[in-house]
C-alpha positions as CSV (number, residue, x, y, z in Angstrom):
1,X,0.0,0.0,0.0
2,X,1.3,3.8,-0.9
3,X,1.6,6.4,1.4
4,X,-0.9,9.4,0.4
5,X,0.4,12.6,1.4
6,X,-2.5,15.1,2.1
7,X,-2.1,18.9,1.9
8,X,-4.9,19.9,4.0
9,X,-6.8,23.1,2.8
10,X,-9.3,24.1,5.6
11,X,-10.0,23.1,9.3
12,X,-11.7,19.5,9.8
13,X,-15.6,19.9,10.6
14,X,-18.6,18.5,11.5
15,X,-20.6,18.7,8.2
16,X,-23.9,19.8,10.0
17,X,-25.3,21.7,6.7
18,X,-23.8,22.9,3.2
19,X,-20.2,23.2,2.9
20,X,-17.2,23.8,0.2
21,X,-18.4,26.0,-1.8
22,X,-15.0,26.3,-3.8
23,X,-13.0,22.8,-3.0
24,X,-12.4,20.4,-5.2
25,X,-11.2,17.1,-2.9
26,X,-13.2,16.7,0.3
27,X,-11.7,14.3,3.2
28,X,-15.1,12.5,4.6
29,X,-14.9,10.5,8.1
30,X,-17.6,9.0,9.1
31,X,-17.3,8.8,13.2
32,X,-21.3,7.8,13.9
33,X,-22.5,4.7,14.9
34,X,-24.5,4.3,11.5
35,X,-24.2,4.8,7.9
36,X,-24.4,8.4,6.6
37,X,-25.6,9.7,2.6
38,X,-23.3,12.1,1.6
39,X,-24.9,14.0,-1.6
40,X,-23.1,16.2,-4.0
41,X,-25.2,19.2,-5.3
42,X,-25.3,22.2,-8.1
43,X,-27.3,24.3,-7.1
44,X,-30.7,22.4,-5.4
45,X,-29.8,19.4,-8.2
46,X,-28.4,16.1,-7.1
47,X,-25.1,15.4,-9.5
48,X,-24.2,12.2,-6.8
49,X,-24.4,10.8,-4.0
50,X,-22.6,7.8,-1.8
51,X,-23.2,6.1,1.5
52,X,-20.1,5.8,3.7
53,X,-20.2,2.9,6.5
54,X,-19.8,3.8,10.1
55,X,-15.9,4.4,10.8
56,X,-15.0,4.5,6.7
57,X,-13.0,7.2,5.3
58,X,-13.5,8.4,1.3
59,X,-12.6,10.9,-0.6
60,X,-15.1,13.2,-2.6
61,X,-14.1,14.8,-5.8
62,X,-16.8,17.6,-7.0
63,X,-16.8,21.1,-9.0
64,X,-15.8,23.6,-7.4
65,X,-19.6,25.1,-7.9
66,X,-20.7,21.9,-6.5
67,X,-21.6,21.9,-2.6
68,X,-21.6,18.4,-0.4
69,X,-23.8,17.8,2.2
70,X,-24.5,14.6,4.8
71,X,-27.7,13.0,6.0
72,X,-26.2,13.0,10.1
73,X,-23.0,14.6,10.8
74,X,-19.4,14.0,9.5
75,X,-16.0,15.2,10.2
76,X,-14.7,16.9,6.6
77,X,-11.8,18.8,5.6
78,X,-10.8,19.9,2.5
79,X,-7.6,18.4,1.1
80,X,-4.7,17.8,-1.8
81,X,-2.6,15.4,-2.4
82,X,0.7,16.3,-2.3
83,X,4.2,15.2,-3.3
């Protein structure tokens, strides 16, 4: 397995509403007891959406127009990878 070097880009949060307006590569934990929806949005339409186990980390590539948003809270942060 390779090492992933991550340049974080904002503070890690509880995603409690709509977040990241301008990021590209959003950093989801899911830290609850249960499975969470995370949905991807332009605007009030749906462009995608994933459900992340309790304890499972993913990554979340959108448009920058795009926001993300999660059914029960999250810890995100906005990330790069790096050299």
């Amino acid at each position: 397995m390779s090492d992933r070097i991550l340049k974080l880009l904002d503070i890690e949060r509880t995603l409690t509403g709509v977040y990241y307006v301008g990021s590209t590569l959003i950093r989801v934990f899911n830290d609850t007891a249960a499975a969470v929806l995370i949905t991807v949005k332009d605007g009030s339409t749906t462009t995608g959406s994933v459900t992340v186990k309790a304890g499972e980390v993913i990554f979340v590539r959108k448009k920058s127009a795009e926001t993300i948003e999660a059914s029960a809270g999250v810890k995100t942060v906005a990330v790069a990878f790096g050299d």
